[in-house]
C-alpha positions as CSV (number, residue, x, y, z in Angstrom):
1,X,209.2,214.0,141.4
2,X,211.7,214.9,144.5
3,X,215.3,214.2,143.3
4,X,218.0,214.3,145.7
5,X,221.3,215.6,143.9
6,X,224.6,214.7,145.8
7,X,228.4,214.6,145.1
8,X,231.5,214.1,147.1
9,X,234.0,216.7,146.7
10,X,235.6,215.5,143.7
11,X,232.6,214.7,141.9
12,X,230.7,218.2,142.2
13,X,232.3,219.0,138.9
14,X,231.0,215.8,137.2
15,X,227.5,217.0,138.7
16,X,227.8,220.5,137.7
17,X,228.2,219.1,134.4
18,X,225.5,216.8,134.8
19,X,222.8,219.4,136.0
20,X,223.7,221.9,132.6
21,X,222.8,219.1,130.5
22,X,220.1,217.3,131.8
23,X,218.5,220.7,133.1
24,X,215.8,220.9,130.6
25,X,214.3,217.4,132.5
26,X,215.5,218.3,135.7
27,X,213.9,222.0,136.3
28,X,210.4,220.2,135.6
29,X,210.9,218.6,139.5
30,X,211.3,219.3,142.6
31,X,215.2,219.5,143.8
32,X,217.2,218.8,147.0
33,X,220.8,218.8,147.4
34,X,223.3,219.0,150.2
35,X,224.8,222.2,151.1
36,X,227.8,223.0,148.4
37,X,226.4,220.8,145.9
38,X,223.5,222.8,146.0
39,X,225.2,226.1,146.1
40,X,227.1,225.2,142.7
41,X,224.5,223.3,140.9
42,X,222.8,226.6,141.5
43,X,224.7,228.5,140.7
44,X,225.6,227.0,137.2
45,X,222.1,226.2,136.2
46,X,220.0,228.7,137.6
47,X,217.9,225.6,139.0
48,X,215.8,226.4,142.2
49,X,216.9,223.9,144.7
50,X,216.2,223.4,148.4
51,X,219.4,222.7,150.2
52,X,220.2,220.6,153.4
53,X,223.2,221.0,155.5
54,X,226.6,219.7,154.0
55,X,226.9,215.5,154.0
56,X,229.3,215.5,156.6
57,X,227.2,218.0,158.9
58,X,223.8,216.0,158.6
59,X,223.1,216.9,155.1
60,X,223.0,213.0,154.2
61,X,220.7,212.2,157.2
62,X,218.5,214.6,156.6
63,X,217.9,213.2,152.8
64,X,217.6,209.4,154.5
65,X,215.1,211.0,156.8
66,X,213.0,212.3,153.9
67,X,213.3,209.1,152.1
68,X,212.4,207.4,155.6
69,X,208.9,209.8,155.2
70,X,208.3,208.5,151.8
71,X,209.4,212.0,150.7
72,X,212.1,211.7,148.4
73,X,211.5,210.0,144.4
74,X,215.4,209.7,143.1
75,X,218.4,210.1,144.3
76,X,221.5,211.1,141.9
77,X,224.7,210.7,144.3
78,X,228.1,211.0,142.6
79,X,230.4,209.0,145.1
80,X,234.2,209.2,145.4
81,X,235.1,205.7,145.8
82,X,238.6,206.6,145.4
83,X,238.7,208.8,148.6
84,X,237.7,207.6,152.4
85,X,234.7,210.0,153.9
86,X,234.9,211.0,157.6
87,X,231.0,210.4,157.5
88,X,230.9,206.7,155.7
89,X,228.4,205.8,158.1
90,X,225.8,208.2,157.1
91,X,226.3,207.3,153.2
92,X,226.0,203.7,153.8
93,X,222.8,204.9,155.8
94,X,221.1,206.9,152.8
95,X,221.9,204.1,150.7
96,X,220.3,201.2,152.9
97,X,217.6,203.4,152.9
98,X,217.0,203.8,149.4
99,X,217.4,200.0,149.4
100,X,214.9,199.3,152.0
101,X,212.2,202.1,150.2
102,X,213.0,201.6,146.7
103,X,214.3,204.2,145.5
104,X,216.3,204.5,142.5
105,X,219.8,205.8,143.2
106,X,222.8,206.3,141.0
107,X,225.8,206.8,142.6
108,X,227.6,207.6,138.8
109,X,227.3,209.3,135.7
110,X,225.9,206.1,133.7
111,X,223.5,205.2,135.9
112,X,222.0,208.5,136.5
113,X,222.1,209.3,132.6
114,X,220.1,206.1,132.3
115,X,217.7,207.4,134.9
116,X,217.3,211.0,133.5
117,X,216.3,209.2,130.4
118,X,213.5,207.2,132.4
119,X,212.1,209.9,133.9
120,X,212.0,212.1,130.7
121,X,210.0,209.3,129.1
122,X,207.9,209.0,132.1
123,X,208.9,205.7,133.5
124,X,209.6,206.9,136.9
125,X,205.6,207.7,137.7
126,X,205.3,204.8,139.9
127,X,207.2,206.3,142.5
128,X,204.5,209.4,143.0
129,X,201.7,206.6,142.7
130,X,202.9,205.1,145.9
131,X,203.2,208.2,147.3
132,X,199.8,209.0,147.0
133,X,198.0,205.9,148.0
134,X,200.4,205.5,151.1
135,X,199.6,209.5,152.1
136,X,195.7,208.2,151.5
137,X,195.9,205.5,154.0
C-alpha cells in the first residue's frame, strides 16, 4: 500500500514516535511524506521514504494530486488544530480529496493506531483492488 505520512510542526514528534512503533507494519509499504516530516521519520526509523516538498511549499498538493491519480492508499496526517496554518487551504484540499476518493485518513494518533492495526490484519486490501481494476480499464 502507498501511505502518505504528514504532521504539522508540533506534531512531527508525535509521528516520530508513531513511525518507531508501528515500523515493523509500516516498512512492508510504500512511504511518502512531506519534506521535514520525511527527513525525521527517516531519520529515526531508518524507513525508506519518498519525500515531497514541505506542506506549505506544495508538499500537500502534490499528495492530493497523487490521491487525485488514484495513487495514494492511506493517509496518516497529524494536524495541529491548536495552531492556524498559512496554507489551510491546501489541507482542507487533501482532505476533500481523500473524502471524495475514499481514502482512509487519520488526522490523530487514535485513529491512525486503529488503522495500523487494519492494515496489519489485512483489512485495508480493498484499496489496491480498486486500484488495479480502475488501471485495467
Amino acid at each position: 500500500m502507498k501511505i502518505a505520512l504528514i504532521a504539522h510542526d508540533k506534531k512531527k514528534d508525535d509521528l516520530v514516535q508513531f513511525s518507531l512503533a508501528y515500523q515493523p507494519i509500516l516498512k512492508d509499504h510504500e512511504l511518502f511524506a512531506t519534506g521535514t516530516t520525511g527527513s525525521r521519520v527517516m531519520e529515526a526509523t531508518g524507513l525508506d521514504i519518498y519525500r515531497f516538498q514541505s506542506g506549505p511549499l506544495g508538499g500537500d498538493q502534490q499528495v492530493g494530486a497523487r490521491i487525485a491519480q488514484n495513487d495514494m492508499d492511506l493517509i496518516i496526517f497529524f494536524r495541529d488544530p491548536l495552531t492556524a496554518q498559512p496554507h489551510e487551504p491546501d489541507i482542507n484540499a487533501l482532505i476533500r480529496l481523500a473524502d471524495v476518493y475514499s481514502i482512509p485518513l487519520a488526522t490523530n494518533m487514535a485513529t491512525a493506531e486503529i488503522l495500523m492495526h487494519a492494515l496489519e490484519r489485512g483489512e485495508l486490501h480493498w484499496r489496491e483492488v480498486i486500484r488495479s481494476r480502475q488501471q485495467q480499464d
